[in-house]
PASEBA-1860 file (N, C-alpha, C; in nm, 3 decimals):
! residues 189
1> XXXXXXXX> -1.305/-1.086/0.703/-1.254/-1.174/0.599/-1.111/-1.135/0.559 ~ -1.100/-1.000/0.558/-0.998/-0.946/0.515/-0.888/-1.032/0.609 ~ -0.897/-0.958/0.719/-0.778/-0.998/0.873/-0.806/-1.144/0.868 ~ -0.857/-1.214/0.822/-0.867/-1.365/0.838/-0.768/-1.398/0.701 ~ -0.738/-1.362/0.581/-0.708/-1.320/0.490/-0.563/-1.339/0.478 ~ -0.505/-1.230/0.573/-0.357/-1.172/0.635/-0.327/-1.262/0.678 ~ -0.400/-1.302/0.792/-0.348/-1.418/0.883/-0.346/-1.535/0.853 ~ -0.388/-1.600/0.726/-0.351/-1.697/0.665/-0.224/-1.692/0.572
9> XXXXXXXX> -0.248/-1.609/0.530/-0.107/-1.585/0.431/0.025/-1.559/0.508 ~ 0.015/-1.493/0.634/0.130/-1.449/0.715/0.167/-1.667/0.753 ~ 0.087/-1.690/0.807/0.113/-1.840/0.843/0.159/-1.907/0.750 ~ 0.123/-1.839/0.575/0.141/-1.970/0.494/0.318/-1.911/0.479 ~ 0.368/-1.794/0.504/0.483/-1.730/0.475/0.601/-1.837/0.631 ~ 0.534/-1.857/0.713/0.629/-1.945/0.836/0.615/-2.094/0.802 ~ 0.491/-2.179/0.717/0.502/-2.273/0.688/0.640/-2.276/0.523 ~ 0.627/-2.180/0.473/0.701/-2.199/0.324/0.835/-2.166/0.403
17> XXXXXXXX> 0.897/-2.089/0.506/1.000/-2.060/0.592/1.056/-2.201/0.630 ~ 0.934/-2.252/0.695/1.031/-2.393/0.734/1.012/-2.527/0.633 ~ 0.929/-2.500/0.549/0.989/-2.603/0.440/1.085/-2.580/0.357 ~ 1.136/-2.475/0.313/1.244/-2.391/0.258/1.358/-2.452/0.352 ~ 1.385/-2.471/0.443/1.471/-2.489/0.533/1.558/-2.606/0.592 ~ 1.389/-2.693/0.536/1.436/-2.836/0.579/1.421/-2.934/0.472 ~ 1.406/-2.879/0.324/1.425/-2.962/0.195/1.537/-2.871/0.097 ~ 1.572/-2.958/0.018/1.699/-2.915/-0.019/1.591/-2.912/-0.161
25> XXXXXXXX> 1.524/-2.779/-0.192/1.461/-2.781/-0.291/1.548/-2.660/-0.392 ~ 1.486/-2.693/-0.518/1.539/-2.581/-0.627/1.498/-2.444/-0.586 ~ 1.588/-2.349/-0.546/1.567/-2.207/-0.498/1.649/-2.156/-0.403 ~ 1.686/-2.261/-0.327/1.750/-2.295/-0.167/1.656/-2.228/-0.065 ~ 1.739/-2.259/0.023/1.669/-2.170/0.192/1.615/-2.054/0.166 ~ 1.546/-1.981/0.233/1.487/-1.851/0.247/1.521/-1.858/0.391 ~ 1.536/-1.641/0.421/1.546/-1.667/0.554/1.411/-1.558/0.566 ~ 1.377/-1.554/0.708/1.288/-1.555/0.768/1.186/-1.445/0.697
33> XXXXXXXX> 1.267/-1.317/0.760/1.290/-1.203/0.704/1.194/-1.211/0.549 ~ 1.254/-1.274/0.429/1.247/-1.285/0.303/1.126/-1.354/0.274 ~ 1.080/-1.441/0.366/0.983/-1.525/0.384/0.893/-1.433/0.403 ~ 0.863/-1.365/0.526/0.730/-1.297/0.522/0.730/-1.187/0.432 ~ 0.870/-1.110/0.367/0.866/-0.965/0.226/0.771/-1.090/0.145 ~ 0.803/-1.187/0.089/0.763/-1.291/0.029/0.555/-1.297/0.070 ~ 0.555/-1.348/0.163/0.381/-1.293/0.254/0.334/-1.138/0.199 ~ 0.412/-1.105/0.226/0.369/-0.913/0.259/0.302/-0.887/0.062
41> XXXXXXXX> 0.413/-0.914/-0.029/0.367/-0.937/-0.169/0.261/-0.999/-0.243 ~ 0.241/-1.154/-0.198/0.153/-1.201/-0.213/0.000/-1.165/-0.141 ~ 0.021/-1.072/-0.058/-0.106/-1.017/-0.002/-0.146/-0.906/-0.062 ~ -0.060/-0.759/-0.084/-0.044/-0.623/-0.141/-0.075/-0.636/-0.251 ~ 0.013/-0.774/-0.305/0.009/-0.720/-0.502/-0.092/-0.799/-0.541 ~ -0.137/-0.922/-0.475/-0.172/-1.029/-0.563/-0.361/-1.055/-0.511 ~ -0.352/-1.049/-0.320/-0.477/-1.094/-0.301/-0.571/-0.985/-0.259 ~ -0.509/-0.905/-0.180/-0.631/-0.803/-0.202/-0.689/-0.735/-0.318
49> XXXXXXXX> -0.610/-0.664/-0.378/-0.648/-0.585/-0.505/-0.818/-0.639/-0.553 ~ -0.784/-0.758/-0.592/-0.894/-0.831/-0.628/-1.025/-0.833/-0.534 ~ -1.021/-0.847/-0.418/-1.119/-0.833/-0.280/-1.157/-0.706/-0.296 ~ -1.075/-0.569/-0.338/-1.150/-0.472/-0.338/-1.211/-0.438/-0.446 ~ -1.181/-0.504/-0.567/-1.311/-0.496/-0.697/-1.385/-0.488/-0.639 ~ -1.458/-0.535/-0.534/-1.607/-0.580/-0.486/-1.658/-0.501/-0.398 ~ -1.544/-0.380/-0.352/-1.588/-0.300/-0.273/-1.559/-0.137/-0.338 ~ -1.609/-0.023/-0.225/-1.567/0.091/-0.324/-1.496/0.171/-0.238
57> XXXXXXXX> -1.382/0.180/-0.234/-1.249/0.222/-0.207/-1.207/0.361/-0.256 ~ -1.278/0.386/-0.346/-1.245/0.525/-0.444/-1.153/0.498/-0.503 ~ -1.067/0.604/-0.538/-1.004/0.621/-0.659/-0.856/0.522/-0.664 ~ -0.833/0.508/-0.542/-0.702/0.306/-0.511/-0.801/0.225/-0.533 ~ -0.883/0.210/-0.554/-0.928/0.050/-0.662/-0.837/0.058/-0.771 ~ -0.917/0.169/-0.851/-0.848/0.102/-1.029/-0.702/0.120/-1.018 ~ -0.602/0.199/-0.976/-0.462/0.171/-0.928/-0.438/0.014/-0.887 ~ -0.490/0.017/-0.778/-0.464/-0.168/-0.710/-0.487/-0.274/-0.853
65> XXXXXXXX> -0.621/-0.265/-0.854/-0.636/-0.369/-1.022/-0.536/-0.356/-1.106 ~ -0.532/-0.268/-1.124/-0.399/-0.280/-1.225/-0.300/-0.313/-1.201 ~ -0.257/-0.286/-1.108/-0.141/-0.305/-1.070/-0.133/-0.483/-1.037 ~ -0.212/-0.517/-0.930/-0.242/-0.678/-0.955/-0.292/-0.739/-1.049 ~ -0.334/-0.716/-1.123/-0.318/-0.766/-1.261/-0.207/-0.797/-1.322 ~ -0.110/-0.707/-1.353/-0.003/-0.676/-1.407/0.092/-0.799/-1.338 ~ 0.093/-0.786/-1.177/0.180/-0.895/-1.078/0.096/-1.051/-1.136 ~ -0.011/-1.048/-1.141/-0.095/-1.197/-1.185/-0.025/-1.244/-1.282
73> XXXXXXXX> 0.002/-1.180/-1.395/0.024/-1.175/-1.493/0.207/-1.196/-1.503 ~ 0.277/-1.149/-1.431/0.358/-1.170/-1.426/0.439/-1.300/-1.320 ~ 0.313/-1.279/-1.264/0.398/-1.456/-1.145/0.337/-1.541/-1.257 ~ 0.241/-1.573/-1.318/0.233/-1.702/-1.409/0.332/-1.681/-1.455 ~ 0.361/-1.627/-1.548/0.499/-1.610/-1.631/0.640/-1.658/-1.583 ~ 0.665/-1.600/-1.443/0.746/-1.638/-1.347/0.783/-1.821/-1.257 ~ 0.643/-1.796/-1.247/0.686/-1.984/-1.254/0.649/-2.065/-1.363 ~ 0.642/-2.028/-1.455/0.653/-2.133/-1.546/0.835/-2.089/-1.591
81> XXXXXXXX> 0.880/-1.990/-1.565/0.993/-1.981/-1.596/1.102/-2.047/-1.450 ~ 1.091/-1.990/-1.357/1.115/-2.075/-1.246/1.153/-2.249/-1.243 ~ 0.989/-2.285/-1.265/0.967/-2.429/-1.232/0.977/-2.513/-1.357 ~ 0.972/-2.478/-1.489/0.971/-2.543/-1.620/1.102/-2.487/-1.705 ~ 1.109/-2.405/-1.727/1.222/-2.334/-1.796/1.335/-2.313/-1.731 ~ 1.351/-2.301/-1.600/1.428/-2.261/-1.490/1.524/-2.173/-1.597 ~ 1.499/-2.022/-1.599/1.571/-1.937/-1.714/1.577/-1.852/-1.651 ~ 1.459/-1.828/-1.470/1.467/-1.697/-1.473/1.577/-1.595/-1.463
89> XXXXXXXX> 1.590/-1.478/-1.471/1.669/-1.371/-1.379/1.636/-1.287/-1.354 ~ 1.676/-1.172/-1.242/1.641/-1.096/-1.142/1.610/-0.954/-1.246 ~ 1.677/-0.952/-1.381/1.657/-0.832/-1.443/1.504/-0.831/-1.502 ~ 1.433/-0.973/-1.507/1.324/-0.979/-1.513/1.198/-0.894/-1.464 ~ 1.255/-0.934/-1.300/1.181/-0.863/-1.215/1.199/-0.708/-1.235 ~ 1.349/-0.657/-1.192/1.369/-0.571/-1.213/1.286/-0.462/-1.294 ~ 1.254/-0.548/-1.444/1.224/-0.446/-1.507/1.044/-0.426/-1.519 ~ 1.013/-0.547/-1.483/0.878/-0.518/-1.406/0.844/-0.454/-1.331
97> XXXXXXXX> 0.907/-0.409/-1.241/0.878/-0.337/-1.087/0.901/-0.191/-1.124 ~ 0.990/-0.098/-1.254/1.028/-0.011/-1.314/0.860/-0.001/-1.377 ~ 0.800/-0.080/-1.470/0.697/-0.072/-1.504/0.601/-0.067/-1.482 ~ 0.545/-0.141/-1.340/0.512/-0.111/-1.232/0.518/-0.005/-1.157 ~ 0.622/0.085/-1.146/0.585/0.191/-1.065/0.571/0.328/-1.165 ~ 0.606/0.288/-1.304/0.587/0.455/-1.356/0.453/0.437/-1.411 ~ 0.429/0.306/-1.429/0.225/0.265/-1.459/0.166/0.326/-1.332 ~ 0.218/0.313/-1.233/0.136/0.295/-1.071/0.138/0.496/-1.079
105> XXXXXXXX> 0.288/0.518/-1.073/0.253/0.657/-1.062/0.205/0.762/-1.176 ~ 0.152/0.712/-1.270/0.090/0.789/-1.367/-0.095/0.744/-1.289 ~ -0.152/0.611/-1.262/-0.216/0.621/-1.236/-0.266/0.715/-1.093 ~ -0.184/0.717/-1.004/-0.128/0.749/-0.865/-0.173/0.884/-0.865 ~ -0.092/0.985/-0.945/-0.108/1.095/-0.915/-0.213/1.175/-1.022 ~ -0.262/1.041/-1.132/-0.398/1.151/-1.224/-0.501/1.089/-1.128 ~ -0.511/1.036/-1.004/-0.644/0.994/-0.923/-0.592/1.058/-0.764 ~ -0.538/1.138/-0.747/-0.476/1.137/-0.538/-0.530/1.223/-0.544
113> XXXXXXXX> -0.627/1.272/-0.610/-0.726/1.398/-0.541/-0.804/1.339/-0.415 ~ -0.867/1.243/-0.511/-0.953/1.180/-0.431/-0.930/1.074/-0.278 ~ -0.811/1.038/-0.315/-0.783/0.963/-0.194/-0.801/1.030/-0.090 ~ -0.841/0.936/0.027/-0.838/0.955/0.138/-0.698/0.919/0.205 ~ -0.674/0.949/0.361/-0.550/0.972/0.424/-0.521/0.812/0.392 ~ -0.594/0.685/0.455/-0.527/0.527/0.500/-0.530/0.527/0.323 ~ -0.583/0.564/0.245/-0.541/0.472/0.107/-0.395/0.536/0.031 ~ -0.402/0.670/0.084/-0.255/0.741/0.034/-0.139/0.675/0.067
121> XXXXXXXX> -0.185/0.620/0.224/-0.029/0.560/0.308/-0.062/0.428/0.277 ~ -0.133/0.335/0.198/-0.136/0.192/0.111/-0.057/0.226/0.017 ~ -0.096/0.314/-0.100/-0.072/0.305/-0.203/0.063/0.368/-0.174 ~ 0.104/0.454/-0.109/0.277/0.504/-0.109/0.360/0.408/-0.059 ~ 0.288/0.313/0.063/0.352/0.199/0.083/0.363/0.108/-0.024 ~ 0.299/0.090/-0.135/0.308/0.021/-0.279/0.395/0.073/-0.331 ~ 0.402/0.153/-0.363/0.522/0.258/-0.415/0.662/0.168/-0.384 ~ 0.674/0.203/-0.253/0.797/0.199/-0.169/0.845/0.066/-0.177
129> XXXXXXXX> 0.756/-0.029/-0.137/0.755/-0.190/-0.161/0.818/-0.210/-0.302 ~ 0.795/-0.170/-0.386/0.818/-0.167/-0.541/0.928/-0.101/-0.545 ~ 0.985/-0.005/-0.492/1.151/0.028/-0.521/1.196/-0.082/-0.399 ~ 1.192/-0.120/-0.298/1.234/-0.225/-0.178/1.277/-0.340/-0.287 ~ 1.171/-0.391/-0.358/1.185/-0.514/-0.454/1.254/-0.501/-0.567 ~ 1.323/-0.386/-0.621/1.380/-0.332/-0.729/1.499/-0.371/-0.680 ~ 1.516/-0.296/-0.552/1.684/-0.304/-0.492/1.700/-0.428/-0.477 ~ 1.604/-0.546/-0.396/1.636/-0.697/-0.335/1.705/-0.760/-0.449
137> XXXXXXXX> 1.634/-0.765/-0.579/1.623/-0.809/-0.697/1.763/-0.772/-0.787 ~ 1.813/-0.599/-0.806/1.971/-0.618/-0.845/2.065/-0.622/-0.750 ~ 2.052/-0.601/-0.611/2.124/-0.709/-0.514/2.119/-0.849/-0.511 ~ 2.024/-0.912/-0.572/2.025/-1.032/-0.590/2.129/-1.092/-0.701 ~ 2.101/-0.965/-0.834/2.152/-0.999/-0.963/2.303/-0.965/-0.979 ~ 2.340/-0.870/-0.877/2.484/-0.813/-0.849/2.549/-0.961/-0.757 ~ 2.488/-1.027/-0.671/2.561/-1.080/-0.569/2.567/-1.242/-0.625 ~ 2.428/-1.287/-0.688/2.409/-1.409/-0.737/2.406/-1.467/-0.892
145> XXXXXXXX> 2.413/-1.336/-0.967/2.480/-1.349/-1.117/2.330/-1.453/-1.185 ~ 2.419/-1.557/-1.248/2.402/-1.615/-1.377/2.349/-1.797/-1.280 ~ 2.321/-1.772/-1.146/2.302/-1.878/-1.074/2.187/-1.895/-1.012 ~ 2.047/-1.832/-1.069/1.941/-1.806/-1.076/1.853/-1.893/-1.205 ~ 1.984/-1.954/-1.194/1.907/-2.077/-1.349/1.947/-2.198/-1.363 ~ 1.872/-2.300/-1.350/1.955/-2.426/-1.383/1.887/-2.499/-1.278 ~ 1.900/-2.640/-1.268/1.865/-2.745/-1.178/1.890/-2.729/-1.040 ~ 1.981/-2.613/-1.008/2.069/-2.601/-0.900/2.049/-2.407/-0.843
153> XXXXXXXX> 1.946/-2.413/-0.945/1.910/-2.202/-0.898/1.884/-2.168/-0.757 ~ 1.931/-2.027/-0.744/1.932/-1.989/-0.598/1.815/-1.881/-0.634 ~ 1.727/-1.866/-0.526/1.652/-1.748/-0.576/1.589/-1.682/-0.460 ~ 1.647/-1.733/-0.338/1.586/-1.680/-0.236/1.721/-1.644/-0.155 ~ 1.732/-1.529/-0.079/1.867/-1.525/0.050/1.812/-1.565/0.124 ~ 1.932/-1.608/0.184/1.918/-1.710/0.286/2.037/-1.648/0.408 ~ 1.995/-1.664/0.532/2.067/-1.586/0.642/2.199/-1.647/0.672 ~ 2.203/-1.768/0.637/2.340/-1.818/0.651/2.447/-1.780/0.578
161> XXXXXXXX> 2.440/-1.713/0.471/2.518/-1.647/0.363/2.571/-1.531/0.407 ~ 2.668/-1.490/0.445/2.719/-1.363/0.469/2.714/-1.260/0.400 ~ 2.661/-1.288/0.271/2.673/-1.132/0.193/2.526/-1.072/0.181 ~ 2.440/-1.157/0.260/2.289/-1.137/0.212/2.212/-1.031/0.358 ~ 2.374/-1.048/0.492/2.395/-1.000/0.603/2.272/-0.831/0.611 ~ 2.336/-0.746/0.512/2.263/-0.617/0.516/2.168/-0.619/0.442 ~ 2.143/-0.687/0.350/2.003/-0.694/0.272/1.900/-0.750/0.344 ~ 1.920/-0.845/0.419/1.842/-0.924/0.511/1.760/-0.798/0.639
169> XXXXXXXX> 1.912/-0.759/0.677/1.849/-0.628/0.774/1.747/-0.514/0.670 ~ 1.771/-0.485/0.572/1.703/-0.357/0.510/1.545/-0.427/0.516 ~ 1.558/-0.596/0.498/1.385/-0.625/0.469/1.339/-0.653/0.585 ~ 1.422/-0.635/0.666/1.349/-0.647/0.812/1.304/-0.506/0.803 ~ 1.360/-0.431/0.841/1.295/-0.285/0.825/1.164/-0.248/0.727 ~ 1.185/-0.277/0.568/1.095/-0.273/0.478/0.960/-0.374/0.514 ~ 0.987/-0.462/0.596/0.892/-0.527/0.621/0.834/-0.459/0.718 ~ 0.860/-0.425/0.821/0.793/-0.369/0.938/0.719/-0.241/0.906
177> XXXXXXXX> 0.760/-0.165/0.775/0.692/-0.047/0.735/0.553/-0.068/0.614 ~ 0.638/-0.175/0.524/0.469/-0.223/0.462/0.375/-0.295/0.538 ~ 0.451/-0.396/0.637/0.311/-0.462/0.690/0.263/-0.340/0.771 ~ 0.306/-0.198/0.831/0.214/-0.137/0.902/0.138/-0.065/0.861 ~ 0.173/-0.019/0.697/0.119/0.068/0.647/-0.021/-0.036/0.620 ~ -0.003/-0.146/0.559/-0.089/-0.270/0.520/-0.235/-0.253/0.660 ~ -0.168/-0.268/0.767/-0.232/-0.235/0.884/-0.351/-0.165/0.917 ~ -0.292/-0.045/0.914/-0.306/0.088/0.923/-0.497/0.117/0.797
185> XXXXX> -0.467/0.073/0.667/-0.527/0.069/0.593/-0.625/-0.016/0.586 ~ -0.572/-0.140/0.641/-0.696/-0.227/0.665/-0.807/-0.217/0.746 ~ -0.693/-0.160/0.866/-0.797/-0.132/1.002/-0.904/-0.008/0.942 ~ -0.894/0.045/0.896/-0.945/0.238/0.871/-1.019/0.166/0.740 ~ -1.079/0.058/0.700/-1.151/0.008/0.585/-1.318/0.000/0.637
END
């Protein structure tokens, strides 16, 4: 269920890729790259966590819950600011993902006795993902300012943009290391 799971969400990340691409919607283009970091999140923060309430994982359950909780909790918030308010900005995130990881690592390290090896290299890959999204986010807010709001907001890079050139490469990389860690953990479940 799980790998059936992934593989829907990885697909729904190449379908939102090419509708991003070929409608001139509020957000603009996404490039590819950004599209599946975009997948990789919505799987890590948002849909498993919840799948493993139901199972017993040890001591990365109550870490994961919380932590997806916290992301639940914060994407409602996010598109209603997005899609109704269009107010958002990146310091938003920013300062979520700060809160997020000193919540994550207080829970993190009063429970890593217990972890086992594949849930250490999940949850450090959470970690890591969460400073990855810290940086995307004031590279976003350094490069795209005060234009993250309005009828006309940008909120995704897009590969055609030249300044989005090395950020684009870093989430190719960041991607290839959470989805393996993601992997790695699933398989060893």
């Amino acid at each position: 269920m799980i790998a059936w799971s992934i593989t829907l969400l990885i697909l729904i990340g190449g379908i939102f890729y090419k509708i991003r691409q070929e409608k001139n919607m509020i957000g603009g283009k996404i490039a590819w790259t950004k599209s599946f970091w975009l997948s990789y999140t919505l799987i890590a923060w948002f849909f498993l966590p919840p799948i493993f309430y139901f199972q017993d994982i040890g001591p990365a359950k109550n870490l994961l819950i919380i932590i997806s909780l916290s992301f639940w909790i914060r994407g409602i918030i996010e598109l209603v600011m997005l899609f109704k308010f269009k107010n958002w900005k990146p310091i938003y995130g920013i300062s979520h993902n700060i809160f997020s990881i000193i919540l994550g690592a207080y829970l993190h390290f009063d429970n890593r006795v217990g972890l086992d090896r594949y849930s250490f290299i999940f949850i450090t890959s959470i970690f890591i993902g969460l400073l990855l999204e810290t940086y995307y986010a004031y590279f976003f807010h350094q490069h795209v300012g005060e234009k993250t709001q309005g009828d006309k907001a940008i909120w995704f890079a897009n590969k055609e943009d030249p300044k989005f050139k090395n950020v684009l490469r870093l989430t190719m990389l960041g991607n290839i290391y959470v989805y393996s860690c993601l992997f790695y953990f699933l398989l060893n479940q």
